[in-house]
SELOVEX-521149 format. One line per field, with one value per residue: residue in three letters; x, y, z of N, C-alpha, C in turn. Coordinates in nm, 4 decimals, always signed. Example, Ala and Ser with C-alpha at 12.3 -4.5 7.8 and 13.67 -1.06 7.14 Angstrom:
# SELOVEX-521149
res c(ALA|SER)
n.X c(+1.3190|+1.2850)
n.Y c(-0.5690|-0.2250)
n.Z c(+0.7800|+0.7080)
ca.X c(+1.2300|+1.3670)
ca.Y c(-0.4500|-0.1060)
ca.Z c(+0.7800|+0.7140)
c.X c(+1.3200|+1.2900)
c.Y c(-0.3300|+0.0030)
c.Z c(+0.7800|+0.7870)
***
This chain:
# SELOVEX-521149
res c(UNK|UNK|UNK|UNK|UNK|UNK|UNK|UNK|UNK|UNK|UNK|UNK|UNK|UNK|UNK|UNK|UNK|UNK|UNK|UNK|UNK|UNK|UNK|UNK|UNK|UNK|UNK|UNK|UNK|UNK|UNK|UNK|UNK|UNK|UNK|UNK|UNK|UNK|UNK|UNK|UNK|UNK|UNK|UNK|UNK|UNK|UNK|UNK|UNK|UNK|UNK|UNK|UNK|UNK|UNK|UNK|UNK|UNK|UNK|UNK|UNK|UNK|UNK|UNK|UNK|UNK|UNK|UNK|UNK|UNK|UNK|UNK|UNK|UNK|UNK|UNK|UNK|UNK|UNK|UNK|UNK|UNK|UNK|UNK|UNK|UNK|UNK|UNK|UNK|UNK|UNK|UNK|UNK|UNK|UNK|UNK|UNK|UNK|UNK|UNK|UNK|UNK|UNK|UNK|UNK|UNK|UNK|UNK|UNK|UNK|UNK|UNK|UNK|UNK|UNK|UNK|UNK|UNK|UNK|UNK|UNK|UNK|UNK|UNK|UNK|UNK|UNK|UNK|UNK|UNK|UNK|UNK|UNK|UNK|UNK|UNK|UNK|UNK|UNK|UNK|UNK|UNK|UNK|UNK|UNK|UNK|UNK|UNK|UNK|UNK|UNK|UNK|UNK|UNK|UNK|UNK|UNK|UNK|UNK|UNK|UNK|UNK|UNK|UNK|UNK|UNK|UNK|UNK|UNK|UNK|UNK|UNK|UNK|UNK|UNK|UNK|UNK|UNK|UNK|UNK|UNK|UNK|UNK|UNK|UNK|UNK|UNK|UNK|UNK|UNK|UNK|UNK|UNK|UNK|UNK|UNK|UNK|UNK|UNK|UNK)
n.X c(+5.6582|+5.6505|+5.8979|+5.8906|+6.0591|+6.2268|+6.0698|+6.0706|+5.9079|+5.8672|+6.1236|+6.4581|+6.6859|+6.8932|+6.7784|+6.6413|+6.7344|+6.8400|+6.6199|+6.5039|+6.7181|+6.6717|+6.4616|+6.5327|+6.7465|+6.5957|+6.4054|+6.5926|+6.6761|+6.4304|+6.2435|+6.3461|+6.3390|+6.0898|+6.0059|+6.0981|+5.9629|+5.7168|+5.7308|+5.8424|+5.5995|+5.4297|+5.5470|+5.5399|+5.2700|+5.2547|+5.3386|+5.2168|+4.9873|+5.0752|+5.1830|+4.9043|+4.7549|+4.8944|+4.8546|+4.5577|+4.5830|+4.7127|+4.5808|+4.3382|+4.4462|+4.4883|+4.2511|+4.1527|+4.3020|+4.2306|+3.9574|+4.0401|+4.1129|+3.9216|+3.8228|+3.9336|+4.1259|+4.2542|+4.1205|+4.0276|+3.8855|+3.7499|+3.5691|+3.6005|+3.5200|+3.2878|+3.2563|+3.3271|+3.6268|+3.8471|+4.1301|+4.4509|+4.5854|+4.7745|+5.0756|+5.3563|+5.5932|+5.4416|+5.2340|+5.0157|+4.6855|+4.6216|+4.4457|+4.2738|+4.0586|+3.7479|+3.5418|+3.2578|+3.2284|+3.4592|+3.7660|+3.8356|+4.0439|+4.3853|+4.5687|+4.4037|+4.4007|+4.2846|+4.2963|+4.0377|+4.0321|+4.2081|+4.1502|+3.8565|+3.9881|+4.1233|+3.9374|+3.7850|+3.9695|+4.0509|+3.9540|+3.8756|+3.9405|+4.0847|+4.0146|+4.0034|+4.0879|+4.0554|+4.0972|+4.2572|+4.2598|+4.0690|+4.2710|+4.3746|+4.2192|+4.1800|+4.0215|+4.1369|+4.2741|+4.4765|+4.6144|+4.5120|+4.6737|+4.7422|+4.9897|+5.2557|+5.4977|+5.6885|+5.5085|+5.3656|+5.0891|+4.9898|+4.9137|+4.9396|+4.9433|+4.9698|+5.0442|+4.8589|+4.9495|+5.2232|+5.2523|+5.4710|+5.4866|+5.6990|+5.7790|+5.5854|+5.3381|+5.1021|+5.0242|+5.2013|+5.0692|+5.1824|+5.4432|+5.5885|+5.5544|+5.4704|+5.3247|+5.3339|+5.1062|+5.1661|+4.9717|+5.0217|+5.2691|+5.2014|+5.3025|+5.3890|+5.5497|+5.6919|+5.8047|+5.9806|+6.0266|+6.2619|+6.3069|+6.1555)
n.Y c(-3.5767|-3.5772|-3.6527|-3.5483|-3.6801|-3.4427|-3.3685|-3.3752|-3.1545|-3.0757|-3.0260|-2.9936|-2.7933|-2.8958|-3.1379|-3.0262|-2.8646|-3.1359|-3.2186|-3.0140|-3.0755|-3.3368|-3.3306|-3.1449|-3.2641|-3.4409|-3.3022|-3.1845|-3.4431|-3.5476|-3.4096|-3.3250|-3.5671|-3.6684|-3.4013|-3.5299|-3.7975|-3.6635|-3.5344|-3.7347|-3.8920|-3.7247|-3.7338|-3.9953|-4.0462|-3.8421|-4.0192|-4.2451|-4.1234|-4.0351|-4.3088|-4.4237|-4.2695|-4.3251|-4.5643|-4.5980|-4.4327|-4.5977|-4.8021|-4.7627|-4.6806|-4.9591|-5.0462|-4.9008|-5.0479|-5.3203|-5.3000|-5.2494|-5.0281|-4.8351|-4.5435|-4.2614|-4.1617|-3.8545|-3.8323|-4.0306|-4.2445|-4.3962|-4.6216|-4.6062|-4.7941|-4.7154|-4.4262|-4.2143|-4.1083|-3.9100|-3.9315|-3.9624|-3.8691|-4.0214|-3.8374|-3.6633|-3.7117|-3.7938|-4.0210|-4.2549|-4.2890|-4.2115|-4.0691|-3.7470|-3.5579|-3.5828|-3.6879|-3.5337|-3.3723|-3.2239|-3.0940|-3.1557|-3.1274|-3.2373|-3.0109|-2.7816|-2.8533|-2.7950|-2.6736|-2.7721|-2.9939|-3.1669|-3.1798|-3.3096|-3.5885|-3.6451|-3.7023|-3.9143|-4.0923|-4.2093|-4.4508|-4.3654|-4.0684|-3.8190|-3.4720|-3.2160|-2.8835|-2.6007|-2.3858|-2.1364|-1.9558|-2.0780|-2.2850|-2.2924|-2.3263|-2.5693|-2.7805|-2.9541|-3.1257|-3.1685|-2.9191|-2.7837|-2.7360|-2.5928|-2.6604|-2.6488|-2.8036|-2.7399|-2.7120|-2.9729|-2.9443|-3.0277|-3.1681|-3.0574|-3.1722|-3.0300|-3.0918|-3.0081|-3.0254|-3.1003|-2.7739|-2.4818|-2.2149|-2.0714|-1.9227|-1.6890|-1.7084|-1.7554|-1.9875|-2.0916|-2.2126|-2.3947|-2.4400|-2.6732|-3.0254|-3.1783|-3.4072|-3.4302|-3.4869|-3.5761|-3.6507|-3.6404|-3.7825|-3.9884|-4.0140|-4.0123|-3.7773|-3.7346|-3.4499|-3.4026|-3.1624|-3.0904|-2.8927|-2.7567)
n.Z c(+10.5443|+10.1959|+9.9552|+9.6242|+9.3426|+9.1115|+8.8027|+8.4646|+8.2613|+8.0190|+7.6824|+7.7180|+7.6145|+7.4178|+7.3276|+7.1986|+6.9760|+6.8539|+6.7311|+6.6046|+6.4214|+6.3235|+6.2259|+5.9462|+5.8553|+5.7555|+5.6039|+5.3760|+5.2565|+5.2065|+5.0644|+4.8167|+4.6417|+4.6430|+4.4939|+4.2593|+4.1840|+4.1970|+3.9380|+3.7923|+3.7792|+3.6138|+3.3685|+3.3426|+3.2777|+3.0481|+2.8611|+2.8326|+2.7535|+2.5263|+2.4163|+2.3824|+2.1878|+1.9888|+1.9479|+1.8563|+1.6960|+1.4857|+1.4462|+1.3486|+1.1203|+1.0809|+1.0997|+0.8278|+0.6392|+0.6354|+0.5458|+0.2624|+0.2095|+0.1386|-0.0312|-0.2463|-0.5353|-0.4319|-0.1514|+0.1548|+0.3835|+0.6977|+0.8596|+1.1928|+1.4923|+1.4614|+1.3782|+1.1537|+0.9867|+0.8277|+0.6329|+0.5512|+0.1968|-0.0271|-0.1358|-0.2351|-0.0133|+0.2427|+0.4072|+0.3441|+0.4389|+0.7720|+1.0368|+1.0587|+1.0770|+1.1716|+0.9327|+0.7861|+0.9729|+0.9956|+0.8972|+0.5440|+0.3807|+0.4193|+0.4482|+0.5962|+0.8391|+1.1836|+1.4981|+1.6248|+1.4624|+1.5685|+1.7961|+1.8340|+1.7284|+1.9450|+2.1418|+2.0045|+1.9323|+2.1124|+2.4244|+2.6568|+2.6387|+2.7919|+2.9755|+2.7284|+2.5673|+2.3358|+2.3909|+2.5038|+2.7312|+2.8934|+2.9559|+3.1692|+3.4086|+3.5572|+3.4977|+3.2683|+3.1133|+2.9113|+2.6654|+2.3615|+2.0146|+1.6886|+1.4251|+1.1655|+1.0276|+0.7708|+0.5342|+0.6699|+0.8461|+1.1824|+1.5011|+1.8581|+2.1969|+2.4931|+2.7919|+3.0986|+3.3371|+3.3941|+3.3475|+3.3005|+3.6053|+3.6206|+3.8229|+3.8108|+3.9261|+3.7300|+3.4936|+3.1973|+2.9766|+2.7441|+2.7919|+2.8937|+2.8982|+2.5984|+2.3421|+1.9952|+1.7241|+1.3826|+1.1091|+0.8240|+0.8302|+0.9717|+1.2409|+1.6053|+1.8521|+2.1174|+2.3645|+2.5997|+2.8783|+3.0458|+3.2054|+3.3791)
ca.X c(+5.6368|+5.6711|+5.9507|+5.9003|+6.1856|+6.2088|+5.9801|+6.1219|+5.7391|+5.9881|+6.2503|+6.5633|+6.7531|+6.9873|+6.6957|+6.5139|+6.8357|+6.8418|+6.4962|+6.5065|+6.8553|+6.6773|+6.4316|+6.6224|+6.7814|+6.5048|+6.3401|+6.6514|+6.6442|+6.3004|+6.1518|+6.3856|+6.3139|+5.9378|+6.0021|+6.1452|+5.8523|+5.6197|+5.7198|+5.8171|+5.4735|+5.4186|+5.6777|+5.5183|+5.1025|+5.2512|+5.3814|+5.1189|+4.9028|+5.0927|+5.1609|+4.7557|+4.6978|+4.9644|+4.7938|+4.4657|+4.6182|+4.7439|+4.4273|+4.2240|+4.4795|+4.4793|+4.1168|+4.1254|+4.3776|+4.1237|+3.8288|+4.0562|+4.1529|+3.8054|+3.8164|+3.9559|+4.2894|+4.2608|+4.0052|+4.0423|+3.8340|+3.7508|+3.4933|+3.6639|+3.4660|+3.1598|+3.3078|+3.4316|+3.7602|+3.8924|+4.2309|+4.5394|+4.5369|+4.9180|+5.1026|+5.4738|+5.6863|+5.3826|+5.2175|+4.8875|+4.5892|+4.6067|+4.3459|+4.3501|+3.9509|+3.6159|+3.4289|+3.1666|+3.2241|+3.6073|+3.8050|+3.8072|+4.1999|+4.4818|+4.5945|+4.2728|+4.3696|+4.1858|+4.2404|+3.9108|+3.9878|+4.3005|+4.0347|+3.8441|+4.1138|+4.1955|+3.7743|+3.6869|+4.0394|+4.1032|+3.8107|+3.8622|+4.0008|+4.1235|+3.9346|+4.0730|+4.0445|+4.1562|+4.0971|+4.3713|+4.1601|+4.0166|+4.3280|+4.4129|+4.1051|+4.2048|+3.9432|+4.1385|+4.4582|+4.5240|+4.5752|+4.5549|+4.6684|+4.7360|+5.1001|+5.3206|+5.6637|+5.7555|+5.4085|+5.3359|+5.0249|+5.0318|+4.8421|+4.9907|+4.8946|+5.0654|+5.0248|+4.8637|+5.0229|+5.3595|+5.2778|+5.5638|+5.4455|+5.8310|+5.7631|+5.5367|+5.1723|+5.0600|+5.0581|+5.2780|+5.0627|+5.2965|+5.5777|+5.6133|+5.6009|+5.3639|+5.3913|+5.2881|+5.0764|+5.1613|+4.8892|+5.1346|+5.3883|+5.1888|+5.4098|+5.3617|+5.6641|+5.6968|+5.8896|+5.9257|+6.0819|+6.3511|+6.3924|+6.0339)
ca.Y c(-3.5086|-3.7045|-3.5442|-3.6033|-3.6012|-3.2880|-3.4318|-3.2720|-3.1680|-3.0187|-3.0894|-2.9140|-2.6902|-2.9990|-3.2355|-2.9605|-2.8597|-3.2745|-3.2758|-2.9552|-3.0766|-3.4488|-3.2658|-3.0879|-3.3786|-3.5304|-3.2529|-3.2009|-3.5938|-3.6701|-3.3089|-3.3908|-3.6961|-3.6204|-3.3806|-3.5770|-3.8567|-3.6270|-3.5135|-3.8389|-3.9374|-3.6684|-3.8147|-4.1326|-4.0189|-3.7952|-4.1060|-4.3495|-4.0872|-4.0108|-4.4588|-4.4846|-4.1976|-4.3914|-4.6795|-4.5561|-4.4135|-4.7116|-4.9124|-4.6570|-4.7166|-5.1065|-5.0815|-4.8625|-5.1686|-5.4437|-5.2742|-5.2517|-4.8642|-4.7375|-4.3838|-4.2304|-4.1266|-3.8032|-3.8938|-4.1627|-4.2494|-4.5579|-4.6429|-4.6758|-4.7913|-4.6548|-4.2824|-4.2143|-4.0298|-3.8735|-4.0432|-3.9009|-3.9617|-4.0022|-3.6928|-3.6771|-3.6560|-3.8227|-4.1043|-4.2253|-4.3865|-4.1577|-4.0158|-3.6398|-3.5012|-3.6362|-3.6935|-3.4782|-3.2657|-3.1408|-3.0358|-3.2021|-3.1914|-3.2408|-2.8559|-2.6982|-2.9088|-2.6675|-2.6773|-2.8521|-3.1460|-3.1949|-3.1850|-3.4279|-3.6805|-3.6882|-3.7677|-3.9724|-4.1938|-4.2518|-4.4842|-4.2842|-3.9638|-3.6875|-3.3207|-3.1315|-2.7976|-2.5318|-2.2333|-2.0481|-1.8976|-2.1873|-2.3724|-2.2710|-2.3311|-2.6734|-2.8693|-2.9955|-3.2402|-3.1118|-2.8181|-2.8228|-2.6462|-2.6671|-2.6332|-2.6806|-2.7796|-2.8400|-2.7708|-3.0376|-2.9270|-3.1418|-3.1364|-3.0656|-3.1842|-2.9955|-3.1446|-2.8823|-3.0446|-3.0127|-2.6299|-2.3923|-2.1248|-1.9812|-1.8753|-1.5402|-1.7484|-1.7548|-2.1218|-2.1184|-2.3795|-2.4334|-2.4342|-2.7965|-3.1717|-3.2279|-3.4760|-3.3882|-3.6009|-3.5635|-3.7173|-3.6871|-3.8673|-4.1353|-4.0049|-3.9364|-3.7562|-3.6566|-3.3444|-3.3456|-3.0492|-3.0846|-2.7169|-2.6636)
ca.Z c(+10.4199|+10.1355|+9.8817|+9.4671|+9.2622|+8.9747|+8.7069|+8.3930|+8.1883|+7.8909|+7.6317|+7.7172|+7.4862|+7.3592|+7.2418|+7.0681|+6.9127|+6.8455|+6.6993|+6.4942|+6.2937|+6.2064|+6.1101|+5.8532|+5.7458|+5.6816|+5.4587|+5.2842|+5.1904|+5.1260|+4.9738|+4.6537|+4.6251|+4.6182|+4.3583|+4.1347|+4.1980|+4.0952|+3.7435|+3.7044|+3.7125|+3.5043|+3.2354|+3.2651|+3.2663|+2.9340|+2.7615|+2.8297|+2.6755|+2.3550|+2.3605|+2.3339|+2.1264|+1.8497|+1.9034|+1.8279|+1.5400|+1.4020|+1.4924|+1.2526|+0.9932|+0.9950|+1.0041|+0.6938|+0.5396|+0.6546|+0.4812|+0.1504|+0.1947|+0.1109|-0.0688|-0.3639|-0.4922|-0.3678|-0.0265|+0.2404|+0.4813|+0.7277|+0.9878|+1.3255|+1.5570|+1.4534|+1.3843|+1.0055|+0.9844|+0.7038|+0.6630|+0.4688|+0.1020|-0.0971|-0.1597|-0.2257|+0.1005|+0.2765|+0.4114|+0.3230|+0.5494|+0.8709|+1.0775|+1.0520|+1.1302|+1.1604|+0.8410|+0.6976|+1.0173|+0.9975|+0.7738|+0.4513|+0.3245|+0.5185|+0.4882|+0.6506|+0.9509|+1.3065|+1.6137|+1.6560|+1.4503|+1.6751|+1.9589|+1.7835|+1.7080|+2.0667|+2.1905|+1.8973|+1.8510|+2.2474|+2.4365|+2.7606|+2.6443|+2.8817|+2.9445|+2.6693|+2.5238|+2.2824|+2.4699|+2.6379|+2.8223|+2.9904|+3.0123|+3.3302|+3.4878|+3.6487|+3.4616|+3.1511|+3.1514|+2.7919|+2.6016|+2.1864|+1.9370|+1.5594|+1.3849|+1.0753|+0.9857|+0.6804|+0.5363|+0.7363|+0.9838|+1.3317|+1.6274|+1.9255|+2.2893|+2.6033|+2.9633|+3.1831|+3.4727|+3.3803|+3.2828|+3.3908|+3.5848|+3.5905|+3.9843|+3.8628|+3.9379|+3.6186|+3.3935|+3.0539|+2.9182|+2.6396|+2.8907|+2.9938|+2.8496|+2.4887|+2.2415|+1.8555|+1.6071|+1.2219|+0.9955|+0.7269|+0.8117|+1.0827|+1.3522|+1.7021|+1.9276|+2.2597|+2.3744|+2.7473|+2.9690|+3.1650|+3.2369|+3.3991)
c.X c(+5.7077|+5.7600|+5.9215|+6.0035|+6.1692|+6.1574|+6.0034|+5.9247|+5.8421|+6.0604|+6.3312|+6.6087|+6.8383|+6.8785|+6.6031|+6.6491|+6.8551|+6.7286|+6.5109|+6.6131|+6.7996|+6.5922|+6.4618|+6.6352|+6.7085|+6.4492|+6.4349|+6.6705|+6.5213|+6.2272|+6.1701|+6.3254|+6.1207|+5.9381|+6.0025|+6.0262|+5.7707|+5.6348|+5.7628|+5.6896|+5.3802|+5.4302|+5.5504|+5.3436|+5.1256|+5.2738|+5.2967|+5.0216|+4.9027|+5.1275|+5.0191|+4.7290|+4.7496|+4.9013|+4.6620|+4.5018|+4.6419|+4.6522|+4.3657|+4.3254|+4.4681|+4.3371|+4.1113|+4.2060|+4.2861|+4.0323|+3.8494|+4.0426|+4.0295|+3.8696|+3.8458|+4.0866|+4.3300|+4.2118|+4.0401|+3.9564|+3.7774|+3.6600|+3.5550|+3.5829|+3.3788|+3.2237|+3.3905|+3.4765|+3.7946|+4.0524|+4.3519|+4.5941|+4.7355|+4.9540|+5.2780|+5.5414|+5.5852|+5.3393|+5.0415|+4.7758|+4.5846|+4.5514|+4.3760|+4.2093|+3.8348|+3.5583|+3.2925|+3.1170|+3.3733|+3.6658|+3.8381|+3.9741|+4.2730|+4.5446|+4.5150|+4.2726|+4.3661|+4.2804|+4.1187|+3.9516|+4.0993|+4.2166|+3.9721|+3.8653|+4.1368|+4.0946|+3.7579|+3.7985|+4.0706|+3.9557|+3.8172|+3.9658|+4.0006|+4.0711|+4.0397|+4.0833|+4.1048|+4.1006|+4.1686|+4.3238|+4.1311|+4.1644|+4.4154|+4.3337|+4.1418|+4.0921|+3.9912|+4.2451|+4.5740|+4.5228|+4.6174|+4.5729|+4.7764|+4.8680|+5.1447|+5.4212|+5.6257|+5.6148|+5.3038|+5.2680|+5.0169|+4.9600|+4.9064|+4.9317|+4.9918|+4.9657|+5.0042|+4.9494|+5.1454|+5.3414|+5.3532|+5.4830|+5.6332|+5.8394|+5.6625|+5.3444|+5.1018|+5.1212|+5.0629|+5.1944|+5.1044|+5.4142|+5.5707|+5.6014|+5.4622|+5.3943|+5.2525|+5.2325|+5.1019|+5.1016|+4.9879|+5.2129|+5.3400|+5.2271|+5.3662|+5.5001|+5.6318|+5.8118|+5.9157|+6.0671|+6.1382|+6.3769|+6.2719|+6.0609)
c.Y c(-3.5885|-3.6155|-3.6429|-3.5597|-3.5359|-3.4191|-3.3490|-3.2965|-3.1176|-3.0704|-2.9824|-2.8647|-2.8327|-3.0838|-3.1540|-2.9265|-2.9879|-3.2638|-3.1793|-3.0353|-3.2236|-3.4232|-3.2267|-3.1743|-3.4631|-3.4871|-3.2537|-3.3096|-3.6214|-3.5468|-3.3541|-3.4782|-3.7385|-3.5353|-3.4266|-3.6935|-3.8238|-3.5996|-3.6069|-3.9166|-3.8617|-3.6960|-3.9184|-4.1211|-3.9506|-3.9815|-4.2410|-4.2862|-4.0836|-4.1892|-4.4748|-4.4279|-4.2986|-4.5004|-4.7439|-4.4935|-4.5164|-4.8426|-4.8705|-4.7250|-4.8353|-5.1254|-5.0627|-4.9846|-5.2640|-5.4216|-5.2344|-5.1237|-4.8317|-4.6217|-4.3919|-4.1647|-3.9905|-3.7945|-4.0289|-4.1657|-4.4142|-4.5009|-4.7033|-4.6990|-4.7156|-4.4732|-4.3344|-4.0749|-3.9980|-3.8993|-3.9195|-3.9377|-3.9225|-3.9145|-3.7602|-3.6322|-3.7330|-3.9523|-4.1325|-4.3626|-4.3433|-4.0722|-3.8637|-3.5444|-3.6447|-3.6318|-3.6273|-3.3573|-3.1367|-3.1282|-3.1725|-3.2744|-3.1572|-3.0668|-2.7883|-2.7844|-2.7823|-2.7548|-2.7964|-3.0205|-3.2210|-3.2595|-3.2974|-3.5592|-3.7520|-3.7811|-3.9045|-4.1035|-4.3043|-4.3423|-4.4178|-4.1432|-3.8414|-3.5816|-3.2403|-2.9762|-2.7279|-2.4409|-2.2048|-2.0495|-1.9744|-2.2582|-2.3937|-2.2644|-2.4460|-2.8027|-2.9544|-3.0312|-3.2072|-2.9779|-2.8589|-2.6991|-2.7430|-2.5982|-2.6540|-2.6452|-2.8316|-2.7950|-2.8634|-2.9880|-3.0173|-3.0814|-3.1574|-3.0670|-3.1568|-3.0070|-3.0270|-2.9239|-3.0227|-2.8641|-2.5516|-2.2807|-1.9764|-1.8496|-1.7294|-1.5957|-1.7902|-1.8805|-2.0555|-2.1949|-2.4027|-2.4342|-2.5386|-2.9270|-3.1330|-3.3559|-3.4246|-3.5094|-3.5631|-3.6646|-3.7506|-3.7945|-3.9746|-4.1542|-3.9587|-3.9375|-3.6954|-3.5535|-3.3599|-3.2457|-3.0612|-2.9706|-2.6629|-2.7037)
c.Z c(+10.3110|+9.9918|+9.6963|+9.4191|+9.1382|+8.8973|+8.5578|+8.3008|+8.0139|+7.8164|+7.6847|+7.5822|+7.3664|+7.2567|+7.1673|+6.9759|+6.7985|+6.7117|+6.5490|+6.3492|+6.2014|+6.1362|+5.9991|+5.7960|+5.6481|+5.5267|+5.3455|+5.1971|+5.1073|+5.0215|+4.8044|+4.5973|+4.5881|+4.5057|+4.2767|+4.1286|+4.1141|+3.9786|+3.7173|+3.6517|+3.6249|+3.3458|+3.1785|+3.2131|+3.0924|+2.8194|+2.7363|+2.7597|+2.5020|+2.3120|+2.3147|+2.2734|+1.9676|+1.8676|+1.8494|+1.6812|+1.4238|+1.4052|+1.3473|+1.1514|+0.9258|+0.9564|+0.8521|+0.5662|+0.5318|+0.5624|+0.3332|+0.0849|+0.0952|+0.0657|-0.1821|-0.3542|-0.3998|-0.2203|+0.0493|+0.3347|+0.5596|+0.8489|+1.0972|+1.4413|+1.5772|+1.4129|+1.2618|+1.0091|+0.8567|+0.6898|+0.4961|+0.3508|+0.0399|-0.1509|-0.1584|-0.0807|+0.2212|+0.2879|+0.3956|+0.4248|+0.7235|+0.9364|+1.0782|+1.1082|+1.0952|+1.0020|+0.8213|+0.8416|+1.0566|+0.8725|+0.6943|+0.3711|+0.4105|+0.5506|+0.5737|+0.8004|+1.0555|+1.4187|+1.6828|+1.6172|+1.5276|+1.8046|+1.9413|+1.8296|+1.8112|+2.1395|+2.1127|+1.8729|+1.9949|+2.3146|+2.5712|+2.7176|+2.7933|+2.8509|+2.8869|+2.6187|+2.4301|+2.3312|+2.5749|+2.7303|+2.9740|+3.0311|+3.1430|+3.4393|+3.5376|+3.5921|+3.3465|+3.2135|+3.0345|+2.7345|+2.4516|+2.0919|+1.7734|+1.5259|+1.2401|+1.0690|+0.8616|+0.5446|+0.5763|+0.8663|+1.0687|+1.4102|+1.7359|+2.0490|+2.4270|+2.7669|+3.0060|+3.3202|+3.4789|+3.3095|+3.3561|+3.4199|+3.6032|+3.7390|+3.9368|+3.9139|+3.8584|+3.5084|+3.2794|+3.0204|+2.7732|+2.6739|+2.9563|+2.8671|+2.7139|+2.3993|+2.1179|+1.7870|+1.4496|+1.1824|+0.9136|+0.7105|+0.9299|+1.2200|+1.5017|+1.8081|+2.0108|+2.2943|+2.5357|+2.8008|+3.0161|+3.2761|+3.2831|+3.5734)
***
């Protein structure tokens, strides 16, 4: 009779003990570390957006210099790449020659700046723009990268663009989307700033 020696088919108690703890270690190491990954590429997807949006801005404007600031004292406007903009005309406290709506379909003077021509701005100045929207509503539908909406400091109206991806939902389910990273454009003043979140 031919004897086999015990054949263990199992882990014992010790090497699962073993297995569970590097486990652990591991998640505790690498989960972070993955967090932080991702909203960094958050960070950086926001800032490459609001870099091309200013550079699109300041494209439109040199055009409008090249072509020998077309308009009138009060009126500006310039053909950017086929699409005429209505451009921001000299005002005290202000800067003048900066894209602000579409031409002969947005608003007309820099005060009456929408919503829309924000929306615009973003399609019409970018050559691959991002799915944007101004509707709440929608912006939690998973189809848009942007949400827009229209502001003022100062008198100074601005268009503002907030990352749905960084949107806080503040653990109850439900996206803040004005609760996370944006950056702002002022016509006025030429300017474009980024805000981002630390605290989402």
């Amino acid at each position: 009779m031919t004897q086999y020696p015990n054949r263990q088919t199992g882990l014992s108690l010790i090497e699962l003990v073993i297995v569970v703890v590097v486990v652990s270690i591991l998640a505790v190491v690498v989960v972070p570390r993955y967090i932080d990954i991702a909203e960094e590429a958050k960070v950086a997807a926001l800032q490459g957006m609001a870099g091309s949006f200013s550079t699109a801005v300041l494209s439109a404007r040199a055009q409008w210099e090249a072509d020998g600031k077309p308009g009138t004292q009060s009126r500006n406007w310039v053909n950017y790449d086929g699409t005429l903009f209505n451009l921001t005309a000299a005002k005290t406290g202000g800067r003048e020659g900066y894209p602000f709506a579409l031409q002969g379909q947005g608003s007309s003077q820099l005060g009456q700046l929408s919503e829309q021509d924000c929306l615009t701005l973003m399609d019409n100045l970018l050559q691959n723009p991002p799915p944007s929207t101004t509707d709440a509503s929608e912006a939690g539908s998973g189809q848009y990268q942007y949400f827009v909406e229209v502001g003022a400091i100062s008198d100074n109206r601005f268009c503002r663009y907030y990352q749905l991806a960084s949107a806080s939902d503040f653990w109850t389910g439900k996206k803040a989307i004005t609760a996370g990273h944006y950056f702002t454009y002022i016509p006025a003043l030429g300017r474009v700033d980024i805000k981002i979140d630390r605290n989402i």
